[in-house]
C-alpha positions, 0 to 999 in steps of 0.5 A: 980812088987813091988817098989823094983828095979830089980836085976843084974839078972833081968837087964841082962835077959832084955839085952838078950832078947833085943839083941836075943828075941827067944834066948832058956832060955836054952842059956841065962843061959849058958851065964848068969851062971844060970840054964835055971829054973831060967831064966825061972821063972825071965821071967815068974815074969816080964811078969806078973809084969812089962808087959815084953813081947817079940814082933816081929816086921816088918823093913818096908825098907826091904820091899819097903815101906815107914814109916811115923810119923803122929801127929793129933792135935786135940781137948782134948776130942778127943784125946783118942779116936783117938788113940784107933781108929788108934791103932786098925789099922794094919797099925799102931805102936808106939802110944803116947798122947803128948803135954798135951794130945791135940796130937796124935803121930802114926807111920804109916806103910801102905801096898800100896800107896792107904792104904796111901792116903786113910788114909793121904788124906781121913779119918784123915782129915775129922775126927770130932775134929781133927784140923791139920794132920802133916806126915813125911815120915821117911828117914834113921833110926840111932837107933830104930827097931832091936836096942831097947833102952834095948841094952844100959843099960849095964848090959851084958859084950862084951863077954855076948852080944857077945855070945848071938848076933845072925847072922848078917842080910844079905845085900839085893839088892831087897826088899823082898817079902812076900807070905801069909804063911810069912804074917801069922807067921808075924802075930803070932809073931807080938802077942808073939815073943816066940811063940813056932815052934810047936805052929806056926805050929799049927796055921798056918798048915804048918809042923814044919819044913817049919815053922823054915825055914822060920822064920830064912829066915825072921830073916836073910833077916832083915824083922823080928826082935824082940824087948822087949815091958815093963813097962816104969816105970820097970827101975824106974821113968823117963820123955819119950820126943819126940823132933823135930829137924831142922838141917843143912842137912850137918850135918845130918849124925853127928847128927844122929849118935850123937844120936844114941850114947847117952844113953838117945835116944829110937829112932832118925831118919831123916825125911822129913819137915822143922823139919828134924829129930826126937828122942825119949829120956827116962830121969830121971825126967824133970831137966833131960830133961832140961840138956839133952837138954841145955848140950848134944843136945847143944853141937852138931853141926849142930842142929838149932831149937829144938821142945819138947814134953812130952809123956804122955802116949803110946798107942800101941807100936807093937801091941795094948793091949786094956785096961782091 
């Protein structure tokens, strides 16, 4: 992409595929009132330019199983390292180098309680020039996962949004189980989320039919869902900040929700530790920030220590792309 910014067009594509990631070109037109070529060429322009792809992703909770926010302080010289190391892993998701690049923030999502323990208590601890390991187990979500930060940019009307959402995901009174064949188009879609059914089908020897039937089971159970991965910088400069909260546990609900409300926020969640909710905030520059912290996370009642730290870079978000 050049330094120009995006165009109403461009803005409107990004929504719609944050808010239906396999939605045909064909419908996004429709709803837009553009030809299916020309979205077609918008998203072929922005995949190669801004590094627009569509990823899907894995809700954890649907599953069972519990996610976890590990931060590695470790020495200068190893932070690099160490997170190209955890990206690599299947496991992990959501990697950034903060707080001066001397920590390492991975979201961890293990299989079982020994790919857990094995990791917490076993290999991070005894890797060289890694000096502290925090985990924090995540406890209910208010914004992040099929709720990604492009939904809030407004460039769609109710209507728009309205006609593109898909079917609303359906309440489960068990966690679900995946078999290996569900494993396998996890594992495709995680790479490209608009990997096509005759594709899928190719990949993974089943029929094309059993392929889609099985994909709309995934989507409507809630254990898949697709997000839009894209260049921070796509939208313009801005400051990415991850802040730790303490809050008085009768106010977490309010807090969270507050949160989640603001437009600033990628992504808020109770955790456990004395730091007891975490956010992820995208502002203009770090007067921005500075505002955000003193006029809106001031303002909310509740919140009685604060901890920032600037995002430097992120390493994995979905999926790892190793550097060219």
């Amino acid at each position: 992409m050049d330094s120009s910014p995006l165009d109403p067009l461009d803005l409107k594509l990004l929504q719609a595929l944050q808010i239906d990631g396999r939605a045909p070109f064909s419908r996004i037109g429709e709803v837009l009132g553009v030809s299916d070529q020309t979205v077609a060429r918008r998203f072929r322009r922005l995949r190669a330019g801004a590094g627009l792809r569509v990823v899907g992703g894995i809700d954890e909770t649907r599953l069972g199983r519990a996610s976890w926010m590990v931060r590695l302080r470790c020495t200068p010289d190893a932070a690099d390292r160490l997170a190209e190391a955890l990206a690599r892993r299947h496991d992990t998701s959501h990697i950034e180098l903060i707080a001066g690049g001397t920590e390492v923030l991975c979201s961890m999502k293990p299989h079982s309680e020994k790919e857990r323990d094995d990791l917490l208590f076993g290999r991070l601890p005894r890797t060289p020039r890694v000096v502290s390991v925090t985990a924090q187990c995540l406890l209910h979500k208010f914004y992040g996962g099929p709720l990604g930060w492009l939904a809030k940019i407004r460039a769609l009307d109710a209507g728009q949004e309205a006609a593109l959402r898909p079917p609303p995901v359906e309440a489960a009174a068990r966690p679900v189980a995946l078999d290996r064949d569900d494993e396998a188009l996890l594992a495709l879609l995680r790479r490209d989320g608009r990997t096509t059914f005759s594709e899928l089908q190719s990949a993974t020897g089943q029929s094309e039919t059993a392929v889609k039937r099985r994909v709309e089971r995934l989507r409507a159970c809630g254990v898949l869902y697709f997000d839009v991965q894209y260049d921070k910088d796509l939208l313009g400069p801005g400051v990415v900040a991850m802040l730790w909260l303490t809050v008085a546990p009768a106010a977490l609900a309010a807090v969270g929700q507050a949160l989640a409300d603001h437009p600033e926020v990628r992504f808020a969640a109770a955790v456990t530790g004395q730091a007891n909710m975490v956010a992820s905030v995208l502002v203009p520059d770090t007067e921005g920030l500075y505002r955000y912290l003193s006029e809106r996370i001031g303002a909310l009642d509740g919140i009685q220590s604060v901890e920032t730290s600037l995002t430097l870079r992120q390493i994995k978000y979905l999926t790892y792309e190793p550097a060219r």
